[in-house]
N, C-alpha and C positions, 0 to 999 in steps of 0.2 A: 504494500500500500504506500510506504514512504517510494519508493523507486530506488531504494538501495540496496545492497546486500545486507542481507542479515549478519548481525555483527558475530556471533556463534560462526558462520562458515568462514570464518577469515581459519580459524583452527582446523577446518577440514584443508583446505589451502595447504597451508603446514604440512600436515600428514602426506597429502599429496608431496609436494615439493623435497619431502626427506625421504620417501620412497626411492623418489627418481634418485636422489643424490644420494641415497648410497649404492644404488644400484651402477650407477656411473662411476665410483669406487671399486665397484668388485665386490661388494658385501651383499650379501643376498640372504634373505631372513631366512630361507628353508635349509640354508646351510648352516645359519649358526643354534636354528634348534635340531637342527641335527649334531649338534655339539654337546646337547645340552644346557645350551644359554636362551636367554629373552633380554626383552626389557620393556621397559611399562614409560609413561609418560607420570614424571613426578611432581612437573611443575611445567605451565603453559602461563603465560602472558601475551596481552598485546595493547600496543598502543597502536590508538588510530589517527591516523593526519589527515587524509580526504577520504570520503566517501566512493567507494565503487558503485558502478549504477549498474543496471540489469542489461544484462548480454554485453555489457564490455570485455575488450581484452584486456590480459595484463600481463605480467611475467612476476614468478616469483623468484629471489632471489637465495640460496641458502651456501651459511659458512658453517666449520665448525669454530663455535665458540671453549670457554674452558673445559678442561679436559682433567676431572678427579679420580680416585680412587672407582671408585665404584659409579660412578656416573659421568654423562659432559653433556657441552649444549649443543642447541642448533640454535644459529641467527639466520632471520628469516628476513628479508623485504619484500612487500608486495607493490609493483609500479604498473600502474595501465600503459597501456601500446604507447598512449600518446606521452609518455615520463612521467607524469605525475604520481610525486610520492603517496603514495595510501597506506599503507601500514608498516611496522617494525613491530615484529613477535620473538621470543623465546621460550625453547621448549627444553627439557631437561631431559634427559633419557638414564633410568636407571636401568643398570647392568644385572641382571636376575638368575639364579639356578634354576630350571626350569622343574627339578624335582623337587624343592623345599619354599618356590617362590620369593626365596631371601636373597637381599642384594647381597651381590659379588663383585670381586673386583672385574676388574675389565681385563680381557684376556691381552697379551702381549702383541699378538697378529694385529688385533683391533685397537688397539692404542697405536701401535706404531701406525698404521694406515690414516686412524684419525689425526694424528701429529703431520703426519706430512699433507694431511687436506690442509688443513690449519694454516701449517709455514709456507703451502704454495698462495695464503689469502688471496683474495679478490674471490667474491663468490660464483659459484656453478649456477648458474640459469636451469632451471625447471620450466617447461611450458604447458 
């Protein structure tokens, strides 16, 4: 009714856009629960700067942000076709056992992978 996007799917956004990117990495979720890993979203945020209107395009933008023991971020931008800034989210991804549900550290393979997404910064486009 307003002609904007509901402010909830700026999160599905997200999800979308960290899919692609880790998939453009090489990490592919049916291989790390075949590992016996997960991870859960622990913490989402977003700030909003313009409104997205109905059937615009956009581009989302994802980094990886800090990188802990047992968890790290993703930094998100979301900009329409035409540049205009519209959102900045972060999302938190805890690292899980998938047989006790208890956070775990982050395995070696995936830390180093996430470190060098990191230090190559400037973010990966999702579209």
């Amino acid at each position: 009714m307003q002609n904007v996007v509901y402010y909830a799917n700026y999160l599905l956004y997200a999800e979308v856009g960290r899919v692609a990117y880790l998939r453009d990495l090489g990490l592919l979720y049916s291989e790390m629960t075949a590992k016996g890993l997960d991870f859960t979203i622990g913490e989402a945020s977003v700030r909003y700067r313009a409104p997205l209107r109905f059937d615009e395009e956009f581009d989302i933008k994802v980094r990886v942000g800090e990188i802990r023991h047992s968890s790290w971020a993703f930094e998100y931008a979301v900009d329409r076709a035409d540049g205009l800034h519209c959102a900045d989210m972060t999302t938190v991804q805890v690292m899980l056992d998938r047989s006790t549900l208890r956070a775990t550290r982050i395995p070696e393979d995936l830390r180093r992978t996430l470190e060098m997404a990191k230090d190559a910064s400037g973010a990966r486009q999702a579209r």
